[in-house]
C-alpha positions in Angstrom: 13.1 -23.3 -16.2 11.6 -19.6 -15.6 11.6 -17.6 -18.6 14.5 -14.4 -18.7 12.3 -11.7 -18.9 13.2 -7.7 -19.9 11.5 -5.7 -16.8 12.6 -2.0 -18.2 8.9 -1.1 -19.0 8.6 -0.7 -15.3 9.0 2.8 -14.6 9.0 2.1 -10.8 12.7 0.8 -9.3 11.5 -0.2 -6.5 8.5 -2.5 -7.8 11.1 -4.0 -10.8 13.3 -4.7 -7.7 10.8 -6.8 -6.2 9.7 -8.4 -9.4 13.7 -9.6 -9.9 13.2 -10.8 -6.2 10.2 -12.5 -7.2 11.8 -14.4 -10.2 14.5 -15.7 -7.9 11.8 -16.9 -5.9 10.5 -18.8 -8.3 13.5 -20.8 -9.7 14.2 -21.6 -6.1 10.6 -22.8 -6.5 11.5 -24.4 -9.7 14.3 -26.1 -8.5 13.3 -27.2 -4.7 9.7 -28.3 -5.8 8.6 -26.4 -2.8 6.3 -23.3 -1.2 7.9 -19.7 -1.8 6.0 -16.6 -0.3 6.6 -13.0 -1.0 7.1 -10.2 1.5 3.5 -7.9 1.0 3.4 -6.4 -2.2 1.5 -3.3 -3.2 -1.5 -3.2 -5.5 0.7 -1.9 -8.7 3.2 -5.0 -8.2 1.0 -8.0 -7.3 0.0 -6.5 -11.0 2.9 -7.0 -12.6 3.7 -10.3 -10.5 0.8 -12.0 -11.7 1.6 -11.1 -15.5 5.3 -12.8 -14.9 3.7 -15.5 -13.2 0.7 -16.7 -16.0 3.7 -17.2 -18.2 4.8 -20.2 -16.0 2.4 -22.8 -17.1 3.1 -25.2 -14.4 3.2 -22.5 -11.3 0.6 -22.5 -8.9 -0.4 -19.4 -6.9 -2.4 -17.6 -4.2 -2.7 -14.6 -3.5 -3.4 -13.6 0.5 -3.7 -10.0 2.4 -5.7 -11.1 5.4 -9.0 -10.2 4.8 -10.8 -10.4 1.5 -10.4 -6.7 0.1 -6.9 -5.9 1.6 -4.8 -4.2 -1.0 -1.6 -4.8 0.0 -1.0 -8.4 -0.7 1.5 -11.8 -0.2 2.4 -14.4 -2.7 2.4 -17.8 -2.2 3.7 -19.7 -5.4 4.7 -23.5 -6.0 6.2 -25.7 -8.9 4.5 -28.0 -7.0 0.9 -29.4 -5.5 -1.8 -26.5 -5.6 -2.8 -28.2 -2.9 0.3 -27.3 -0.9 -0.4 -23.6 -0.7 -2.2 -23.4 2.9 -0.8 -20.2 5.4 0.6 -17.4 4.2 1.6 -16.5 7.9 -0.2 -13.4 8.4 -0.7 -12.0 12.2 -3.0 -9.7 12.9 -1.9 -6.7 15.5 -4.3 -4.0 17.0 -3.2 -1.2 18.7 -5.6 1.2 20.5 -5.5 4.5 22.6 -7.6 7.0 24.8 -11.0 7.4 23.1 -10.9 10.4 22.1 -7.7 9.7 19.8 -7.8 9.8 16.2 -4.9 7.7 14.8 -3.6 8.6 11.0 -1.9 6.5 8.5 1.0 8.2 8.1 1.8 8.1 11.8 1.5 4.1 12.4 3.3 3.8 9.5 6.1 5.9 11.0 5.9 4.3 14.2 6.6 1.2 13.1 9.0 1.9 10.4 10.8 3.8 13.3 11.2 0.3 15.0 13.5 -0.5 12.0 10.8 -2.7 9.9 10.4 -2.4 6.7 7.7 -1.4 4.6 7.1 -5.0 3.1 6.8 -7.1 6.6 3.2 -5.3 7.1 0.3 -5.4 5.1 -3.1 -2.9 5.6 -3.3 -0.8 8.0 -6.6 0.1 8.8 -8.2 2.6 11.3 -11.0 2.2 13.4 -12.1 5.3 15.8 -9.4 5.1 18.4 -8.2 1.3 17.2 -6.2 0.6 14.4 -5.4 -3.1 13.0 -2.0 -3.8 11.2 -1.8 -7.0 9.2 2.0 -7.8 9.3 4.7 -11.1 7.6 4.3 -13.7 11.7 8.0 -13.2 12.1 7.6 -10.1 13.5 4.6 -10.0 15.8 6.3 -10.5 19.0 8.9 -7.7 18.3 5.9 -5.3 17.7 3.9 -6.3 20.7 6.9 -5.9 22.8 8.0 -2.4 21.2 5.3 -0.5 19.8 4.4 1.8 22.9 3.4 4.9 20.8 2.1 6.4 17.5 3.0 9.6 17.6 2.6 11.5 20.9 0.2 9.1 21.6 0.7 5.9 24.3 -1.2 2.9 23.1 -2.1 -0.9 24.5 -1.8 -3.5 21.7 -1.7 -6.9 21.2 -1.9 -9.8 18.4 -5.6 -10.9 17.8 -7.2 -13.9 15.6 -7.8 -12.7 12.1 -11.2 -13.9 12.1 -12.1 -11.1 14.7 -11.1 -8.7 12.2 -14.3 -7.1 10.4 -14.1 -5.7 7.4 -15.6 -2.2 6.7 -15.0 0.6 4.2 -13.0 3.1 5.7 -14.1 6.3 5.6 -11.6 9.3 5.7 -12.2 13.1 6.0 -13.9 14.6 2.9 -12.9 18.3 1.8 -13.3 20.9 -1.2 -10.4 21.8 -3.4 -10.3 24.1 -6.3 -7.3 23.7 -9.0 -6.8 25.0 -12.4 -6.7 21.5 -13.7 -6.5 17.9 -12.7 -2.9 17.6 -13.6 -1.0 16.1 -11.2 1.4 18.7 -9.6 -1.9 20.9 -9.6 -3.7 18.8 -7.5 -0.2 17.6 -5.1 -0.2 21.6 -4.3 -3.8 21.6 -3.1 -3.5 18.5 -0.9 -0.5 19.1 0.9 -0.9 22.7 0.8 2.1 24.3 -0.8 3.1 26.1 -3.8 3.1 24.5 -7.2 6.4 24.4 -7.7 7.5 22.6 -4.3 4.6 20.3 -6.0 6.5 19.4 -8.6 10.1 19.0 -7.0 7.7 16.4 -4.9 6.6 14.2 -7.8 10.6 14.8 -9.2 11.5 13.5 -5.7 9.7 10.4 -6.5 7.2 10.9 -3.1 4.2 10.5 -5.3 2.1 7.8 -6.0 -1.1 7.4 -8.4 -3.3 4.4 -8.2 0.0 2.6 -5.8 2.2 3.3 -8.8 5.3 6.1 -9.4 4.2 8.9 -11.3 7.0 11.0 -12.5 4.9 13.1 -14.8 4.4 16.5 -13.7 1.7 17.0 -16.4 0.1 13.9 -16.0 -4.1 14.1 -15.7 -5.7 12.4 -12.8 -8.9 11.1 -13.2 -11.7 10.9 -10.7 -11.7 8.0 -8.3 -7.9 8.3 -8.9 -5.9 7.4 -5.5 -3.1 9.7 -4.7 0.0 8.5 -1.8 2.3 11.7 -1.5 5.0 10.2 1.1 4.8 12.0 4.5 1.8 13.7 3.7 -0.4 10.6 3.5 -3.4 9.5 1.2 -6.5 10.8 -1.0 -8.8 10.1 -3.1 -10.4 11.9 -5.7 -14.2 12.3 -5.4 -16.1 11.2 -8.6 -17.9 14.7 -8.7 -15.6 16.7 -10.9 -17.2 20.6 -11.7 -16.3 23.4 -13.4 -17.2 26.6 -12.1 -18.0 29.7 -14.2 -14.2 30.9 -13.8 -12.6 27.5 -15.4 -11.9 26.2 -11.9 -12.3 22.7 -11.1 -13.7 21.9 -7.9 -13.7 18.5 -6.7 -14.5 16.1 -3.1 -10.9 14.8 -1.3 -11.1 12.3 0.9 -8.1 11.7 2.8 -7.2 8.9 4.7 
């Protein structure tokens, strides 16, 4: 029987959503003696996922992205044999266009949200020069080979590959100076996207803002270096680890956007 559990310590509707999702999941698991799989979960909720799930003494699980170090993840569970937890059913799409292109996140993740997916039937996406990969839930691969034509203004070719041809690299994004009053949150927001610090803040109150893949709704709250920040639209950076002060009380500080 899986243990009734009190999920209002997550601050994040969306991720308790999932995690109610995930608890139905598992007394179908419970009850079928079977193989359940999640949809791909974000680093913040595979988090809270495995705390529920280490409470089931007798649950099996594994957890599977694609490659190794992919952050967005799926969930195979059983009641069952360990044993039993074999394919995930990840595909493995890559999209490419003329060499000189220079795809971005946030416009092959509009591209194929535009198709009418949703967010949690794709995995990483992850750019190389004029190429980018999508790992993405099998169901789907043959409706994105057939209909993704463009990312942004931009006409690709793409097609479904083996994902032992995918490679595994750090991605390196563009690296640039900013210089805020402080690391708090709406401070920094207003430096990235550019815009005033007030607009800033109605962002985070909008609930576009991510920190480290979870929903910060703290205007004031202090990022820390290495800290990842997702601002919805606008796309992603990360903080550089060297922080300064200058002789005015700025702080100045790497970004490196992806």
């Amino acid at each position: 029987m899986v243990k009734e559990l009190n999920l209002q310590f997550i601050r994040d509707d969306d991720c308790r959503q999932k995690i109610y999702r995930l608890m139905d999941l598992m007394r179908r698991a419970s009850f079928r003696r079977g193989v359940e799989t999640t949809d791909f979960l974000d680093p913040y909720t595979v988090e809270v996922a495995e705390s529920v799930m280490r409470q089931e003494s007798d649950l099996s699980y594994r957890l599977e992205g694609g490659y190794r170090d992919a952050e967005r993840k799926r969930i195979l569970f059983t009641y069952g044999e360990e044993e039993w937890l074999q394919d995930a059913e990840i595909s493995l799409y890559r999209g490419v266009g003329q060499e000189s292109w220079k795809p971005e996140h946030r416009e092959i993740l509009g591209s194929l949200m535009g198709l009418g997916i949703d967010r949690s039937k794709f995995g990483d996406i992850v750019i190389r020069e004029n190429q980018f990969y999508v790992f993405m839930e099998k169901e789907i691969e043959n409706y994105v080979s057939s209909q993704l034509a463009e990312v942004g203004r931009e006409s690709i070719s793409g097609e479904v590959i083996s994902l032992e041809g995918f490679e595994h690299r750090r991605e390196v994004g563009t690296i640039k100076r900013i210089s805020v009053a402080s690391l708090r949150l709406d401070a920094v927001v207003s430096a990235l996207v550019p815009t005033s610090r007030g607009k800033a803040q109605e962002l985070i109150r909008q609930e576009r803002v991510k920190v480290n893949h979870q929903l910060e709704k703290r205007i004031a709250y202090e990022l820390s270096p290495g800290d990842l920040i997702s601002i919805r639209k606008a796309g992603r950076y990360q903080l550089g680890v060297d922080v300064k002060t200058s002789k005015k009380g700025r702080i100045q500080c790497e970004i490196e956007k992806f």
